[in-house]
C-alpha positions in Angstrom: 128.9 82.5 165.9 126.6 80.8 168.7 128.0 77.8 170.7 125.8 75.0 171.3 123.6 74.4 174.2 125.6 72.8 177.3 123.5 70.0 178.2 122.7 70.5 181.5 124.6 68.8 184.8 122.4 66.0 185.9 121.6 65.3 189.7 120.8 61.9 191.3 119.0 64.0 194.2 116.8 65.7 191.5 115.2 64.0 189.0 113.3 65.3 186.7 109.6 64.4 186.4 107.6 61.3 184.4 104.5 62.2 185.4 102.1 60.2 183.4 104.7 57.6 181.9 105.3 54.0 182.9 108.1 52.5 183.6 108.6 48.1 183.8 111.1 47.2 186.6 112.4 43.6 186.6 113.2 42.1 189.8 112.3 45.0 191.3 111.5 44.0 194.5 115.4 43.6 195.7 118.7 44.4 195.4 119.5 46.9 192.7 116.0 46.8 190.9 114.5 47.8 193.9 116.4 51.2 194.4 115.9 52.0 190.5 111.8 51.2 191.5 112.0 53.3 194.7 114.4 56.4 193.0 111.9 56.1 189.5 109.1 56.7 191.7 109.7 59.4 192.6 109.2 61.6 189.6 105.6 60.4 189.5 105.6 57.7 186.9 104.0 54.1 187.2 106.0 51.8 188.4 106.0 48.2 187.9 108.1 45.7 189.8 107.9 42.7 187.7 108.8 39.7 190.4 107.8 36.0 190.4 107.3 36.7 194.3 104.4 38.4 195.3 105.0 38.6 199.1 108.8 39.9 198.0 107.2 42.5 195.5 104.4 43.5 197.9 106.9 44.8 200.9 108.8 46.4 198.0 106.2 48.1 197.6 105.3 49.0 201.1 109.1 50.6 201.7 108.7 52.5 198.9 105.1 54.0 199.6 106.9 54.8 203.0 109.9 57.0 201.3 107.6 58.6 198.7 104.2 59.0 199.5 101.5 58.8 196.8 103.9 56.2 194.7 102.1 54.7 192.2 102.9 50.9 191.7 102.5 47.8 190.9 103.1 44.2 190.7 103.7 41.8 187.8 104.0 38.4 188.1 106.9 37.8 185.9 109.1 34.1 186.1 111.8 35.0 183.6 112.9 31.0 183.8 109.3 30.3 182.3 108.6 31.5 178.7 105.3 30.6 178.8 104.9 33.4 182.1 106.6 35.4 179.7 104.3 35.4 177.0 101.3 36.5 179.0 103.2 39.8 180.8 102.1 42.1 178.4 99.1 41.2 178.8 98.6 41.3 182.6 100.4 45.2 182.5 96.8 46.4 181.5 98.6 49.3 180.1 98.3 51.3 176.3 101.9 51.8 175.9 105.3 51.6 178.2 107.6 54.3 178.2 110.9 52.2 179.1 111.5 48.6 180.5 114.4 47.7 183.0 116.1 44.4 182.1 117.4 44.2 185.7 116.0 41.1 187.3 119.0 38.4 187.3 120.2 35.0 188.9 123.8 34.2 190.1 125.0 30.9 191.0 128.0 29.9 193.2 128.4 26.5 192.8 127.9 23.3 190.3 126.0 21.9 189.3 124.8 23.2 186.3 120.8 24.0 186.3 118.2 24.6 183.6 114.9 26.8 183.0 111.5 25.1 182.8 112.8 25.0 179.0 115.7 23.5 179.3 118.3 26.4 178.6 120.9 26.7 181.0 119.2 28.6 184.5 121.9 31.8 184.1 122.1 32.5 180.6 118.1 31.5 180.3 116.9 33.8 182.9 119.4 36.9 182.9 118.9 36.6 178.8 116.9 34.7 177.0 113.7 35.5 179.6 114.5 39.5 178.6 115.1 38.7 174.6 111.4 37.4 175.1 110.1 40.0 177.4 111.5 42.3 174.5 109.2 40.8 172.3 106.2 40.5 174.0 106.3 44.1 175.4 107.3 45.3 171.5 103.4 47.0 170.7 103.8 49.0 174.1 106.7 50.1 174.1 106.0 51.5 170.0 103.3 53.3 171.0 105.3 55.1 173.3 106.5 58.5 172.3 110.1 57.7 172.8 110.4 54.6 174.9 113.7 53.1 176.0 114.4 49.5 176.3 117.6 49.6 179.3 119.7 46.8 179.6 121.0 46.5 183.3 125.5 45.0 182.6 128.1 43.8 185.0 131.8 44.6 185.2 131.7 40.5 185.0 131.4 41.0 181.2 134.9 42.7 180.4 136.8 39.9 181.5 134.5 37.0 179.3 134.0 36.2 175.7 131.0 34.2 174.3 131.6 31.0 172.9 129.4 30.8 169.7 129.4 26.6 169.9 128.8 27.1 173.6 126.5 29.1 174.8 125.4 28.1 177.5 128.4 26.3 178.9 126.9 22.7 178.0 130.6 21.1 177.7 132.5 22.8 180.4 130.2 24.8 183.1 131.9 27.0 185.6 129.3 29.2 187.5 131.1 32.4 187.7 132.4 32.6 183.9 128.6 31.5 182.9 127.2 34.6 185.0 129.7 36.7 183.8 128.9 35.1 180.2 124.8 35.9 181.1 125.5 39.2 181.6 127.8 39.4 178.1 125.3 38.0 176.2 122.6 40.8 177.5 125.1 43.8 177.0 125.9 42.6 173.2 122.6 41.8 172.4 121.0 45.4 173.7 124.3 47.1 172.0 122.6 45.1 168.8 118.9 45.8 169.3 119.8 49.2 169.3 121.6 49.1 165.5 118.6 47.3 164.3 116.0 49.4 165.7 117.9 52.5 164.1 118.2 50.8 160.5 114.2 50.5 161.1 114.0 54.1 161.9 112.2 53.1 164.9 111.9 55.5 168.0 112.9 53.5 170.7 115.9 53.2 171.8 118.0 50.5 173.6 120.7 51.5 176.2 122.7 50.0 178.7 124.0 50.7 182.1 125.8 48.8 184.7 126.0 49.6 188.7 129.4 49.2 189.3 130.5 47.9 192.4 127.7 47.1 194.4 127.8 45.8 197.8 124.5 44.6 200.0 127.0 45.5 202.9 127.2 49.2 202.0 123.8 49.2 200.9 121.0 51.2 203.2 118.3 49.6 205.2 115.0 49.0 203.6 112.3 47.5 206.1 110.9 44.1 204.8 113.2 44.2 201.3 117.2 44.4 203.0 118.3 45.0 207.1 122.0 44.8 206.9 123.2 43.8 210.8 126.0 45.9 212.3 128.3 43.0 211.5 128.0 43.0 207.9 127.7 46.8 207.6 131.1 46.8 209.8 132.9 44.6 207.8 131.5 46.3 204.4 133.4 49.7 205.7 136.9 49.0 204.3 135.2 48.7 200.8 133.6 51.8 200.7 136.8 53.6 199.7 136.5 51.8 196.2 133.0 50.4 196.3 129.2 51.6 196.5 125.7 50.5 198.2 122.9 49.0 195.8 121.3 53.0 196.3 123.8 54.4 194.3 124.6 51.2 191.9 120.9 52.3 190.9 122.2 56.0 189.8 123.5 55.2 186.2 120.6 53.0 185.4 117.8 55.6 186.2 120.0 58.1 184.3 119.4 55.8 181.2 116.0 55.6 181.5 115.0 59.1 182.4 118.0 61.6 181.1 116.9 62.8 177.8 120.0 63.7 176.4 120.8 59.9 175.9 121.2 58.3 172.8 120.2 54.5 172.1 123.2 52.2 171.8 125.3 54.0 174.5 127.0 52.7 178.1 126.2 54.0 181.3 128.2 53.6 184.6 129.7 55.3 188.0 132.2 57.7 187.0 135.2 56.5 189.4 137.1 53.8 187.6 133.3 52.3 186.5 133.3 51.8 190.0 131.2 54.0 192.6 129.6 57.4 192.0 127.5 59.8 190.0 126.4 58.3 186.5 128.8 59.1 183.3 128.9 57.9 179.8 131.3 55.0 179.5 132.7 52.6 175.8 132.1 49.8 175.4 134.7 47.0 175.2 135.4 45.8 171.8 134.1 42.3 172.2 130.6 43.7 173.7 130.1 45.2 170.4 131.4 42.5 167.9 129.4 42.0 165.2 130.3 38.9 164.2 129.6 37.3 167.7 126.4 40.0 167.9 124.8 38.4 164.8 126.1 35.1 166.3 124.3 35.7 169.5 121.2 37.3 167.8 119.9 34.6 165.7 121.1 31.9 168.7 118.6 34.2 171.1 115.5 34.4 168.6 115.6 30.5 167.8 116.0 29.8 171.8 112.8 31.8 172.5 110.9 31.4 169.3 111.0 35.0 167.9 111.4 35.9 164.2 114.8 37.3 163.8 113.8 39.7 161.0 111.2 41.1 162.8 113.9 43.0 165.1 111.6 42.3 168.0 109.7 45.5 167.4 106.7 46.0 165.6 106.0 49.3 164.3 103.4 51.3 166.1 100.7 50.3 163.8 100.7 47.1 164.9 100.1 47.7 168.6 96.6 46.8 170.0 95.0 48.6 172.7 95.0 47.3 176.0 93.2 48.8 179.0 93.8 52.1 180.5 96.8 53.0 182.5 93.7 53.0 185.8 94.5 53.2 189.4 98.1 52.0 191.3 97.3 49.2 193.7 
């Protein structure tokens, strides 16, 4: 009687190639999304920092070229708090298909008071949300005419402690700033944990997966020239939490896992191995309340009416819809 293959140990120092796929990175000039850029480009793929900055996204890309020569990148201009930038980003890729997108780029507030979108949804919930439920949408025909694309949703540990409010959204009657983030970042992690059900009852090939950093500190985080340059000060002071907590470098780990490790399976949770915390990348549950139902299909239709997609489309098309678009072409 033969056992069955040991999947193999997988190493954040050695990643395994994409040359010749393309990978969508929002945010991706700072912070978390910028590591996932820099450690994704590294195995040869495209890479495209989608950023509503293009100074921001353009010394991204410089510190990156400077740590792996030969990166090929790109910029997207992407304003997740405008649907209408949204509609045209598939469009302005120039690409014939897109082998994973990185719902990564996100906005945090500290303070009242409470702020809306160009479209009037609440600024959290609208941009860390809504803006990727469209994204989804638009980027559907590329990422079905990838072999095996992967849609991968970037969580926060602020989502075990909240639970949506199905009258309340968007925290129009009583608006804290930190339970609305953590509320944001909810709302994403139930809604991928639901694209991914759907997209199997379609029999569809792509697969939607999320992973969360952890702890991630910008004081434990190493210097990047022209994207972060922590002072002695702040990295000083970030010491005592490095016993429990990580740098955005290795927050990074579990989400490049998800998009390039091909032992994983759509609908799944990826995070740091110590406590969730800090560390190499391992396969984590999900809380109860992330993967609901009831609140999912709650949450789902709320999403599609918000941005305007057709709920029983799934937000992929099948392959046969997509349209060609230019050739993958030169990194600038």
């Amino acid at each position: 009687m033969s056992s069955a293959p040991l999947t193999p140990p997988w190493d954040v120092h050695r990643l395994p190639s994409a040359d010749g796929k393309s990978f969508l990175v929002t945010g991706g000039n700072a912070g978390i999304g910028y590591f996932v850029a820099e450690q994704l480009a590294g195995t040869g793929a495209l890479v495209v920092l989608g950023s509503r900055d293009q100074q921001r996204a353009r010394a991204a890309m410089a510190s990156i070229r400077s740590r792996v020569p030969g990166a090929q990148l790109r910029h997207l201009p992407l304003d997740l708090a405008d649907l209408a930038s949204v509609r045209t980003a598939a469009d302005g890729l120039g690409l014939d298909r897109l082998d994973a997108v990185v719902h990564n780029a996100g906005i945090a507030l500290d303070e009242p008071p409470r702020r809306t979108t160009k479209d009037g949804h609440e600024l959290m919930f609208g941009v860390n949300h809504l803006g990727h439920v469209a994204l989804t949408r638009e980027l559907a025909p590329l990422l079905a005419a990838a072999p095996a694309a992967r849609i991968v949703t970037v969580g926060s540990f602020a989502a075990r402690s909240e639970r949506l409010d199905p009258d309340d959204l968007q925290s129009a009657r009583d608006y804290r700033p930190g339970r609305a983030y953590g509320r944001s970042k909810l709302a994403q992690m139930s809604f991928a944990f639901e694209l991914d059900r759907r997209l199997r009852v379609r029999g569809s090939t792509v697969l939607s997966v999320v992973a969360h950093p952890g702890g991630a500190l910008d004081s434990l985080t190493p210097s990047r020239a022209g994207v972060h340059v922590p002072t002695l000060g702040t990295r000083l002071r970030g010491l005592p939490a490095g016993l429990l907590l990580q740098g955005k470098d290795r927050g990074a780990w579990p989400i490049v896992r998800a998009v390039l490790d091909p032992h994983v399976q759509g609908g799944q949770l990826w995070g740091p191995r110590a406590f969730g915390l800090r560390g190499t990348p391992q396969l984590e549950a999900a809380r109860a309340h992330m993967t609901d139902p009831t609140a999912a299909g709650h949450l789902w239709d709320a999403s599609c009416d918000g941005v305007g997609v057709e709920p029983h489309l799934a937000l992929l098309q099948g392959a046969s819809d997509h349209r060609p678009r230019t050739s993958r072409g030169p990194a600038r």
